[in-house]
C-alpha positions in Angstrom: 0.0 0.0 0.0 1.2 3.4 -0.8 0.4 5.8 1.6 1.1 10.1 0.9 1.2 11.7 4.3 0.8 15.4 3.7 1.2 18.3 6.3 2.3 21.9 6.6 5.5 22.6 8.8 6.8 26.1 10.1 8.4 24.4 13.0 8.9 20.6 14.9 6.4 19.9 17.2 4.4 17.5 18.1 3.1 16.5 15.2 5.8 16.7 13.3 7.7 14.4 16.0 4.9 12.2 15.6 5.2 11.2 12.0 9.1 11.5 12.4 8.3 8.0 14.3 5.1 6.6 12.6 6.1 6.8 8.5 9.3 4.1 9.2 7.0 2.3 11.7 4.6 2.2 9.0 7.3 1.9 6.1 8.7 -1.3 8.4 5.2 -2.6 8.0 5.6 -3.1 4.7 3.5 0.4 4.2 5.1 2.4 1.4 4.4 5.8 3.7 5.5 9.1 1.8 6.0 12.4 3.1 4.3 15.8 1.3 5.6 19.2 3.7 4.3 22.2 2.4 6.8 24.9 3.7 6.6 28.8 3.5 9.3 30.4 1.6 10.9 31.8 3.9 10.9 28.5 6.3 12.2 26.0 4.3 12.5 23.7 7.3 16.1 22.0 6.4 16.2 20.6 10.0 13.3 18.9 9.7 14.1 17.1 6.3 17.5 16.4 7.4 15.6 14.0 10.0 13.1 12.7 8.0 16.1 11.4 5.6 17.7 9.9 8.6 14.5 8.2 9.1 14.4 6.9 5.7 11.5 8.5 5.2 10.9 9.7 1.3 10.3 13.5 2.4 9.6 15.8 -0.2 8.9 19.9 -0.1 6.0 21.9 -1.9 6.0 25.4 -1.6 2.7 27.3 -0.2 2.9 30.8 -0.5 0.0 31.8 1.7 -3.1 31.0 3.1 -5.1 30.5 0.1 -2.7 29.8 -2.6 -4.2 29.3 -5.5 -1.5 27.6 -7.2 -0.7 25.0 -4.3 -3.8 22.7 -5.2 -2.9 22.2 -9.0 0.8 21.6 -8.3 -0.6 19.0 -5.5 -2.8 17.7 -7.5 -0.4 16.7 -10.7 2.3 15.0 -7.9 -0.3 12.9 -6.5 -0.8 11.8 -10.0 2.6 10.9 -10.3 2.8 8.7 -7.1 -0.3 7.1 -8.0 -0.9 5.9 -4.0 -3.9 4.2 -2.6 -4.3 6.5 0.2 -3.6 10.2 1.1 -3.5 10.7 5.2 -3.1 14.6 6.2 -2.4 16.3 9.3 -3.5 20.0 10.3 -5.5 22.5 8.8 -3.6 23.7 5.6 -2.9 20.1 5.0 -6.4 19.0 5.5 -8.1 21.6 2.8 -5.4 20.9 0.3 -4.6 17.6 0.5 -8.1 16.2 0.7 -9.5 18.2 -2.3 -6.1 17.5 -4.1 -6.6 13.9 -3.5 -10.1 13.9 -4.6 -9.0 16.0 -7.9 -6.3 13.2 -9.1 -8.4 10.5 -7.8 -6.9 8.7 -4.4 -9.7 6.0 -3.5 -8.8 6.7 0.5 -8.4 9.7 2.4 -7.6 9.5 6.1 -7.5 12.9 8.2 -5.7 13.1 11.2 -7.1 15.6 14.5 -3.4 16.6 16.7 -4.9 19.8 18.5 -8.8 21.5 19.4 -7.3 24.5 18.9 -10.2 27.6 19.6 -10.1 29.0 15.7 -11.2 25.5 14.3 -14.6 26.5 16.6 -15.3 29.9 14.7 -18.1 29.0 11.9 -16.2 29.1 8.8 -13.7 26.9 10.0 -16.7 24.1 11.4 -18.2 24.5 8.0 -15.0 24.1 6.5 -14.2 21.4 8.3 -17.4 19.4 8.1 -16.9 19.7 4.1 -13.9 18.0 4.3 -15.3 15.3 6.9 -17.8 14.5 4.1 -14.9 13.9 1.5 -12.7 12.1 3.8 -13.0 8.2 4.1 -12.7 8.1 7.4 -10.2 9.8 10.4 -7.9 9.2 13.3 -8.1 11.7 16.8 -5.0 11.5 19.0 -7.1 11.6 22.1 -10.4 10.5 23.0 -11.3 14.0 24.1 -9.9 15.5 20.5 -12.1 12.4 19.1 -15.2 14.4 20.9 -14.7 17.8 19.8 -14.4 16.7 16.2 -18.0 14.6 16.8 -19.4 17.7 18.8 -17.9 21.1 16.9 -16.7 19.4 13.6 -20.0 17.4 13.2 -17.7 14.4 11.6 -20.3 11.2 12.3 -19.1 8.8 15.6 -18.4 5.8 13.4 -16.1 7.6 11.1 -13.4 8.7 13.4 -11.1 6.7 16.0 -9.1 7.6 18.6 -5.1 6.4 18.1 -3.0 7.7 21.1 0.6 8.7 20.3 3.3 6.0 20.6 6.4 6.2 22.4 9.4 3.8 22.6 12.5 5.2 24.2 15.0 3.9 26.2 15.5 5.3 29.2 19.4 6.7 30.2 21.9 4.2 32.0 22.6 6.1 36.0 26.0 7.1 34.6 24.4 8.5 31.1 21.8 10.1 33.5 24.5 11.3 35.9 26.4 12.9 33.5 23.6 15.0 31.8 22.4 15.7 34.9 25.7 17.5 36.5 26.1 18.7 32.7 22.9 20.9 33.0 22.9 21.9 36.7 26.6 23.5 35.5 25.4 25.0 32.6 22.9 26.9 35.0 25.9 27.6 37.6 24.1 25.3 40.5 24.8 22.6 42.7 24.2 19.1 41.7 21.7 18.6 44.1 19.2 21.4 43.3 15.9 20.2 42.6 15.0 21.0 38.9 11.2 21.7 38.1 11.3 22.1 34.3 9.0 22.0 31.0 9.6 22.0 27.4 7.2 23.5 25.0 6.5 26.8 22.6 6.5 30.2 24.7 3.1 30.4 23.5 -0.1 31.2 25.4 -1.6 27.7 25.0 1.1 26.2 27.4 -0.5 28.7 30.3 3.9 29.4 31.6 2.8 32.8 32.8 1.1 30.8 35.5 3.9 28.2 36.4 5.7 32.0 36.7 3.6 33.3 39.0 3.5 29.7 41.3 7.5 29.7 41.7 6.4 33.1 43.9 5.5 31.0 46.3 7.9 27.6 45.8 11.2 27.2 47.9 13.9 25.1 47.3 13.5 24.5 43.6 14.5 26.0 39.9 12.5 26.8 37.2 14.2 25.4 34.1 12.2 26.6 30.5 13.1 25.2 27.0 11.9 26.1 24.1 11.0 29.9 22.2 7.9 31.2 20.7 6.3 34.9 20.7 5.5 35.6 24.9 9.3 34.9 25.5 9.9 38.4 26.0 6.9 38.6 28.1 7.5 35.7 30.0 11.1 36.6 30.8 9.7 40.4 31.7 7.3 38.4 34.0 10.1 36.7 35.7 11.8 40.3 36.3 9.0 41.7 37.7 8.3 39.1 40.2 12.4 39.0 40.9 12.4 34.9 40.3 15.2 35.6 37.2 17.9 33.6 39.4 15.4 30.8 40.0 13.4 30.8 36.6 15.9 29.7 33.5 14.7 30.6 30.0 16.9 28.5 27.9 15.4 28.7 24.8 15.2 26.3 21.4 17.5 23.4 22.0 18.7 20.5 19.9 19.0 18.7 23.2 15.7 19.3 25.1 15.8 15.4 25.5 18.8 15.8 27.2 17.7 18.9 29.4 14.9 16.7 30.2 16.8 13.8 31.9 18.4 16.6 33.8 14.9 17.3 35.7 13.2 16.1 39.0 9.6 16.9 37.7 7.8 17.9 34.6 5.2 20.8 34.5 3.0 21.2 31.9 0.4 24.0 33.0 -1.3 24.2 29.4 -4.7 26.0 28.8 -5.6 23.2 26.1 -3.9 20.2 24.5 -4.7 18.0 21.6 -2.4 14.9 23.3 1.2 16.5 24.6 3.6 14.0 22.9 6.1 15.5 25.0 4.2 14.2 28.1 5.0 10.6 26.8 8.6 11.9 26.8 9.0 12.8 30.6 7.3 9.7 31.3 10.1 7.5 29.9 12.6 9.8 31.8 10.7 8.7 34.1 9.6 12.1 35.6 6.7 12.4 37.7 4.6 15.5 36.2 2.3 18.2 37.4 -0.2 19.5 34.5 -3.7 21.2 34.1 -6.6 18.9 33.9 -7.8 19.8 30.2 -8.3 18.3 27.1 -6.4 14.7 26.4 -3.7 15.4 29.5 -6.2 13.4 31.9 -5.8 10.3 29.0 -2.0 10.3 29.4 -1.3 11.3 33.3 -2.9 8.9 35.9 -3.6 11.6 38.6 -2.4 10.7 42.2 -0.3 7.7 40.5 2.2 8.7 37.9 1.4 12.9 38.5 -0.5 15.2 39.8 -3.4 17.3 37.8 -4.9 20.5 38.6 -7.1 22.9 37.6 -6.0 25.2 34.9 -4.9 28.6 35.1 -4.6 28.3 39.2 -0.6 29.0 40.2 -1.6 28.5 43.9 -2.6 25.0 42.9 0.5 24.8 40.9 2.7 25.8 43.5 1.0 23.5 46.3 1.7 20.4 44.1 5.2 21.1 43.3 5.8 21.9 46.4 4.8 18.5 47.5 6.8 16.9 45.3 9.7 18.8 46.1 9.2 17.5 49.7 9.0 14.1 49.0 11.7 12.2 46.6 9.6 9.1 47.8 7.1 10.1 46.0 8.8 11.7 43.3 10.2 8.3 42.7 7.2 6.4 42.6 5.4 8.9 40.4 8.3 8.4 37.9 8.1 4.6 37.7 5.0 4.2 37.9 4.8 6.5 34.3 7.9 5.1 33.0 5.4 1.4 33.5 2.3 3.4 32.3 4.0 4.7 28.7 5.2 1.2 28.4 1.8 -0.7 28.7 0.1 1.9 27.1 1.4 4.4 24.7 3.7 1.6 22.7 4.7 2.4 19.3 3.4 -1.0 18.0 0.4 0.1 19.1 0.1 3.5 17.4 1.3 1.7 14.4 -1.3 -1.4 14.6 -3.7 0.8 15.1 -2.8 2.7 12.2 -2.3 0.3 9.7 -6.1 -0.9 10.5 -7.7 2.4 9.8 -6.0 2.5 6.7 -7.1 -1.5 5.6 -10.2 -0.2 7.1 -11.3 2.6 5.1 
């Protein structure tokens, strides 16, 4: 089966990590999985290729030059007739309106969409309608969470039986103590503090979705603990003004885009992830096999992933005293600290498998 995966990329994320591990899961499946980015002029993404190629994923670019290009759906249109597959599969909005009409155009028998995020412009009418169009044209679709699976039922109107839920998948290995060690001391020097300090830390966009201003404002009232940031996006400035204000800026560490946040990651003692919304949080799947115990806002698919009172500790969104009162007893309690860690490390393993995702996948398409 030859499969054309098809999405629009102006920087990695999640969903981009995502298909970085599902294409050779699928291609190792005997699934001849293709890659379509569309990619702004000015962001060619060369990062991004360079990993799909190390993948051994077939990764091609397409230029869209806004919005509403009117030349993108012609140009997709003709290279889907030249790769002739059985099925197109796309992933976010840009992707979703091209790719399925293209498909349709040059006459794909399958079209499967995928659903990563319920972000709040995809409830705004013209967007539902659009949407519900391209439900209708779709042969069926894939939500990565059981909460994203209802919103598309609820706002997008797409009918129950044609969309299924198909969590995230996951397999890493976790550190050996002395790999661990290592990257440990590596990052508590790096942030001129004692190997000991007790590291609270996220990674995500600096964007209002991941609700930071309020992880900000908890570390008012936190002692004995860092604030360790990673990652860049527009409230940076904000958010590092925030920590001024507030005089936290030798306890809250902005350390912007890194090649490494995997690495940063095994440095910490807990994840926080205090987002307003979240379509899955594929990054939650990666503290767990650090085996971090985490701390995050009950919305959305987080409740699907962290096991509250077992492997974390959820809360309320947008509340920093409730932020600060669980960190704070995790910061306490390494007993617990440790416990919450394995016990996600044995969650991610049972659950969030990359044979799974992949299974799972591979029935949707025979499926459709």
């Amino acid at each position: 089966m030859r499969v054309v995966h098809i999405i629009k990329i102006v920087l990695t994320a999640g969903a981009e990590r995502h298909l970085l591990r599902l294409l050779p899961g699928l291609r190792a499946r005997d699934v001849d999985a293709r890659l379509i980015v569309l990619v702004q002029p000015d962001t060619p993404m060369d990062d991004f290729m360079a990993l799909a190629e190390n993948a051994g994923i077939p990764a091609e670019r397409m230029i869209i030059h806004r919005h509403a290009d009117v030349t993108l759906l012609p140009r997709l249109v003709s290279r889907l007739r030249e790769l002739q597959p059985e099925l197109v599969h796309t992933h976010l909005i840009h992707a979703d309106l091209y790719g399925v009409l293209a498909a349709k155009l040059a006459g794909v028998p399958r079209i499967i969409i995928s659903r990563h995020n319920d972000n709040a412009f995809r409830r705004k009418l013209p967007v539902r309608l659009l949407n519900r169009v391209l439900w209708g044209l779709s042969s069926g679709g894939i939500a990565i969470s059981e909460a994203l699976r209802r919103f598309c039922i609820e706002v997008e109107g797409v009918s129950p039986g044609k969309i299924r839920t198909v969590h995230y998948g996951l397999d890493l290995h976790a550190p050996s103590p002395d790999e661990l060690s290592k990257r440990r001391t590596n990052l508590c020097q790096s942030l001129n503090l004692p190997d000991d300090a007790i590291l609270v830390g996220t990674v995500s966009r600096l964007i209002e979705q991941k609700g930071l201003r309020y992880a900000i404002n908890a570390f008012q009232h936190i002692s004995g603990a860092y604030l360790v940031i990673t990652g860049d996006g527009t409230l940076r400035d904000e958010l590092e003004a925030q920590a001024d204000e507030l005089d936290l800026r030798d306890r809250v560490f902005f350390l912007g885009w890194r090649e490494d946040a995997s690495d940063v990651m095994t440095g910490l003692d807990v994840f926080l992830m205090p987002s307003l919304w979240e379509g899955f949080g594929l990054v939650l799947l990666e503290a767990m096999s650090q085996g971090l115990p985490v701390v995050a806002s009950r919305v959305s698919a987080i409740p699907e992933i962290v096991t509250d009172g077992k492997t974390g500790i959820l809360l309320p969104p947008r509340d920093h005293a409730a932020i600060a009162t669980a960190l704070q007893r995790l910061i306490d309690d390494p007993q617990l600290r440790e416990r919450m860690g394995t016990a996600g490390r044995a969650r991610l393993d049972s659950a969030f498998s990359e044979a799974q995702m992949i299974d799972n996948t591979i029935q949707i398409y025979t499926d459709a």
